[in-house]
C-alpha positions as CSV (number, residue, x, y, z in Angstrom):
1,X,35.3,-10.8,24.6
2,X,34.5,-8.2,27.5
3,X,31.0,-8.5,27.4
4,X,30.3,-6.3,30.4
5,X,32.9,-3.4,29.5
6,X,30.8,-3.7,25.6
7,X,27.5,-3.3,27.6
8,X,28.3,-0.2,29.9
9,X,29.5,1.7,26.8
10,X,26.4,1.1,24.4
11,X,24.2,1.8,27.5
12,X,26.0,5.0,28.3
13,X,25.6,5.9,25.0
14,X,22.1,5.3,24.4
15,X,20.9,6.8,27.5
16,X,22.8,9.8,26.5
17,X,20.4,9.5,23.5
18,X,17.4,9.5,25.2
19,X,18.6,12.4,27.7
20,X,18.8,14.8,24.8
21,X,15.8,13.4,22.9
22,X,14.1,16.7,21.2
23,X,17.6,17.0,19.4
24,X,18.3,13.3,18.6
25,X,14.7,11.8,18.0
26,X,11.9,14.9,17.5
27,X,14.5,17.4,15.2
28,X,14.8,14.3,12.5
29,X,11.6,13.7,12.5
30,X,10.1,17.5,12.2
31,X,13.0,17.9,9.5
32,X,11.5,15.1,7.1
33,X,7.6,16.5,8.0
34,X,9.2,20.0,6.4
35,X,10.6,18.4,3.7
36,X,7.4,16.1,2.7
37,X,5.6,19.3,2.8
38,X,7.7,21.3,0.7
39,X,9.2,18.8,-1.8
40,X,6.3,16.7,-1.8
41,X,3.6,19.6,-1.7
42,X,4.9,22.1,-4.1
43,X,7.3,20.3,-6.4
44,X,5.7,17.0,-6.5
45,X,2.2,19.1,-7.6
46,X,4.6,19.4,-10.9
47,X,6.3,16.0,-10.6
48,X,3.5,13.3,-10.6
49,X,5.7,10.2,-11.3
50,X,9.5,9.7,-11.0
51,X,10.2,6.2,-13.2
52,X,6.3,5.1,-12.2
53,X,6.9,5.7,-8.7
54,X,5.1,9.0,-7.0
55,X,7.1,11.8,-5.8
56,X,6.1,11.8,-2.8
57,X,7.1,8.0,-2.1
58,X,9.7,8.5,-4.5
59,X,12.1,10.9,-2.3
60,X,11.7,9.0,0.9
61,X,14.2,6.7,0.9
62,X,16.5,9.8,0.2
63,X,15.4,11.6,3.4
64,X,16.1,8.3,5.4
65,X,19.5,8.7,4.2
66,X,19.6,11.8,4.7
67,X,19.1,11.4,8.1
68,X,20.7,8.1,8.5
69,X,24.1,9.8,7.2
70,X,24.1,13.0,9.1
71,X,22.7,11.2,12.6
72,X,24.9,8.1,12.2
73,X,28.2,10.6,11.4
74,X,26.9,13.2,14.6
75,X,26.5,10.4,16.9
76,X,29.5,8.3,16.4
77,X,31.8,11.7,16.4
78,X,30.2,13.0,19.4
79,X,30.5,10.1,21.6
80,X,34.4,9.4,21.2
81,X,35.1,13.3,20.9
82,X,33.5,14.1,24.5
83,X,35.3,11.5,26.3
84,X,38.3,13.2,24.5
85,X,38.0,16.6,25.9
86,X,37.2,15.5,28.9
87,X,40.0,13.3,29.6
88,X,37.7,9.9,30.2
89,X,39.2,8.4,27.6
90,X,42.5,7.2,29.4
91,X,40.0,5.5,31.6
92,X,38.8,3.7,28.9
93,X,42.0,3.0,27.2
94,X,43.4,2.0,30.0
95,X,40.7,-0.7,30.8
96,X,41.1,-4.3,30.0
97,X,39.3,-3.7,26.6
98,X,40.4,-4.3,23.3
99,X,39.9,-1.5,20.5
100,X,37.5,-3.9,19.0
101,X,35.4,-3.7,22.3
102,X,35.3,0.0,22.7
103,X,34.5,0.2,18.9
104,X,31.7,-2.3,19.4
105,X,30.4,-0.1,22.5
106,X,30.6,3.4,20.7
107,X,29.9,2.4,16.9
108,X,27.0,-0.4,18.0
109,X,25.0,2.8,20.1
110,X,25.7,5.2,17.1
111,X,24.5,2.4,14.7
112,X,21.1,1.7,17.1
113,X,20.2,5.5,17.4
114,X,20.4,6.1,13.0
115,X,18.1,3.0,13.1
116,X,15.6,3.6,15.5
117,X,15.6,7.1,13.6
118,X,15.0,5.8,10.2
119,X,12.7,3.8,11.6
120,X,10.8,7.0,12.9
121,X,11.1,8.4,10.0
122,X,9.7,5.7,7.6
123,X,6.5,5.2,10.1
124,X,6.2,9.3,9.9
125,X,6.4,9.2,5.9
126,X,3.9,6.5,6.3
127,X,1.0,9.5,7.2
128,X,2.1,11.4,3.7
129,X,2.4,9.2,1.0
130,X,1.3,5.5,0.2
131,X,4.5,3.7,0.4
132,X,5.7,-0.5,0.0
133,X,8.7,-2.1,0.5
134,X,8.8,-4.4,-2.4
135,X,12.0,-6.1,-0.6
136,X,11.8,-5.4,3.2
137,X,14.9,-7.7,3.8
138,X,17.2,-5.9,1.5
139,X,15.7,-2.2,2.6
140,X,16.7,-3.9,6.4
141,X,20.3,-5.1,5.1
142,X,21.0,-1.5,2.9
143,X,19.8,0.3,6.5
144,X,21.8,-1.5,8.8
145,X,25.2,-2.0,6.8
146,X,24.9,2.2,6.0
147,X,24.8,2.8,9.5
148,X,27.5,0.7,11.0
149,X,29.0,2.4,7.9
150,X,28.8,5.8,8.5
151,X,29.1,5.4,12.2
152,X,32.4,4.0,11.8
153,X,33.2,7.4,9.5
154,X,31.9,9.3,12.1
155,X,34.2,7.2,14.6
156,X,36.7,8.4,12.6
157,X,36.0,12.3,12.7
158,X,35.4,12.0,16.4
159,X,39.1,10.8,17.0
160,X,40.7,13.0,14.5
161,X,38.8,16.3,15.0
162,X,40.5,18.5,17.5
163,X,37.5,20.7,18.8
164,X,33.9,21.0,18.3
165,X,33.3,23.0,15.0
166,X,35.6,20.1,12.9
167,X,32.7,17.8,14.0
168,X,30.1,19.6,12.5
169,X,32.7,20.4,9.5
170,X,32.9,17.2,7.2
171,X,28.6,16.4,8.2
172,X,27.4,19.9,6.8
173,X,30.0,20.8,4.4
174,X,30.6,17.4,2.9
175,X,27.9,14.8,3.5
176,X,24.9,16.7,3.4
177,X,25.3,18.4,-0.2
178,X,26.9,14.6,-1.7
179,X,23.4,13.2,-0.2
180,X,21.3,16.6,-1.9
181,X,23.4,15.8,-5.5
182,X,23.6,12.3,-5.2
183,X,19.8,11.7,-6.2
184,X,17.5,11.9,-3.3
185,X,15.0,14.1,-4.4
186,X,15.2,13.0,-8.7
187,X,16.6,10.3,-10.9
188,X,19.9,10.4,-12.0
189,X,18.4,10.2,-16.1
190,X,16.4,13.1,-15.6
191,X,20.1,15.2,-15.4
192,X,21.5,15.9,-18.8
193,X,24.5,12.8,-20.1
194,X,27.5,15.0,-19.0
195,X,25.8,15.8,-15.3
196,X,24.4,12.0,-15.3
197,X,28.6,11.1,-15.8
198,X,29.5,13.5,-13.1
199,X,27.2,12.1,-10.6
200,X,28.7,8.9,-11.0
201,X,31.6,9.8,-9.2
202,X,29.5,10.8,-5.9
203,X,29.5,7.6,-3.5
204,X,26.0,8.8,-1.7
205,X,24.4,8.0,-5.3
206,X,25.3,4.2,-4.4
207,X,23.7,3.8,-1.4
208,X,20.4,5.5,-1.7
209,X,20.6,4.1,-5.4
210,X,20.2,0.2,-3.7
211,X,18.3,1.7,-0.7
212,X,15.6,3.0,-3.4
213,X,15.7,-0.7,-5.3
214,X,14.7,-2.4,-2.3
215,X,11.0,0.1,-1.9
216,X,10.7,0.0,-5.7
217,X,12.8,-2.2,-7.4
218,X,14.1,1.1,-10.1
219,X,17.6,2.5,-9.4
220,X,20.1,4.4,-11.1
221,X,22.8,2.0,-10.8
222,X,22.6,-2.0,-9.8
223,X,21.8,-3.1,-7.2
224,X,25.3,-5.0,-7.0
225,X,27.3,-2.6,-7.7
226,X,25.5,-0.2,-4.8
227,X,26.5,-3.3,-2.8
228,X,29.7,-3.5,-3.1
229,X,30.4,0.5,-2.6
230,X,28.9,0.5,0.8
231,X,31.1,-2.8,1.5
232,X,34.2,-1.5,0.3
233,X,33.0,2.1,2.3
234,X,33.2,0.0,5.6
235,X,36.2,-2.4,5.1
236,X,38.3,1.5,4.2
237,X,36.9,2.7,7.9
238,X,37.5,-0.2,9.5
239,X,40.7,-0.4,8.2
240,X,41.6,3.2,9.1
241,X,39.8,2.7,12.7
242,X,42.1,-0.2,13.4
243,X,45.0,2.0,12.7
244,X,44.1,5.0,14.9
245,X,43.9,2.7,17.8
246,X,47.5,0.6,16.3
247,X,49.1,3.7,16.4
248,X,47.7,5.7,19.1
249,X,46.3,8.3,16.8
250,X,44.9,11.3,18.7
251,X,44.4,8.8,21.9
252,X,47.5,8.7,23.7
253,X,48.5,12.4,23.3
């Protein structure tokens, strides 16, 4: 195992991160202040209690994953598609570094930037609403696993997008309105039967479904079953990683 070569890449990465902070750390954050102020202000005036939990409290794990999805996806996609159009990436390739490395480097950095994020984010909703974690270990294990998750996905879309607007293309078009329908913001039994069955077939309801369980123990689906979505989610991008770099994919064009 390269070590070193894993090291320069993550640090890269991150200090990237930290070079562009008002877009990476301060927009998130602002973003979920906005959204406590108009979900949790005006509709949760009208929506006291969602399954005995408040509103307010209610829709925060949603925005973390939110913002855990759309950060994870931007960051991953970003940092393999720059080295792309710039050419760097036959440097990289051409290093002694195994695809497992590089994806370590890129994926691991994408992964620690959603984190610190939702991390952010959870000490910001701290100043709205009263909130407890009734299982931090879980809440830690559902966090981690969705960002390595999505991170990998946005791997993905880095490699196979071919300029900058197909970045930006599966993240707004795609992600974001799965996350706004997949029950952030209400329960899934507050829809009517034949909306509750169509929901069912979006796979963001899984994830913030077991992300909400571990704050307060109620979800829409179990807790196993949310499980073993996200699991499956990251074996199918692993799996399709590994074959990108098998076959060349986009990398040695």
């Amino acid at each position: 195992m390269n070590y070193h070569a894993i090291k320069v890449i993550y640090k890269f990465e991150m200090l990237r991160a930290w070079n562009t902070f008002l877009q990476t750390i301060a927009s998130p954050v602002i973003s979920t202040s906005l959204y406590f102020v108009v979900f949790g202000s005006a509709i949760g005036s009208r929506i006291q209690q969602v399954e005995g939990v408040s509103y307010g409290a209610f829709i925060v794990p949603g925005l973390m994953m939110l913002s855990l999805l759309t950060q994870s996806i931007s960051n991953a996609s970003f940092g393999i598609y720059f080295p792309r159009f710039t050419g760097t990436i036959y440097e990289v390739l051409s290093a002694p570094i195994s695809f497992f490395e590089i994806l370590l480097g890129y994926v691991g950095a994408a992964a620690s930037k959603s984190l610190i994020i939702g991390g952010i984010i959870l000490f910001t909703a701290g100043f709205f609403v009263d909130l407890s974690i009734a299982h931090p270990v879980w809440m830690l294990a559902f966090l981690v696993l969705t960002s390595i998750t999505f991170s990998l996905l946005g791997f993905i879309i880095g490699i196979w997008a071919d300029n900058f607007e197909k970045l930006q293309l599966i993240p707004l078009l795609v992600i974001t309105p799965l996350v706004f329908l997949g029950g952030s913001f209400y329960s899934v039994g507050m829809l009517p039967p034949a909306w509750q069955t169509v929901t069912l077939f979006n796979p963001v309801l899984y994830l913030i479904s077991g992300f909400r369980w571990s704050f307060f123990e109620v979800s829409d689906v179990s807790v196993g079953l949310s499980l073993f979505m996200i699991l499956l989610f990251l074996t199918i991008c692993i799996a399709i990683v590994w074959w990108m770099f098998r076959t060349g994919y986009r990398l040695k064009q």
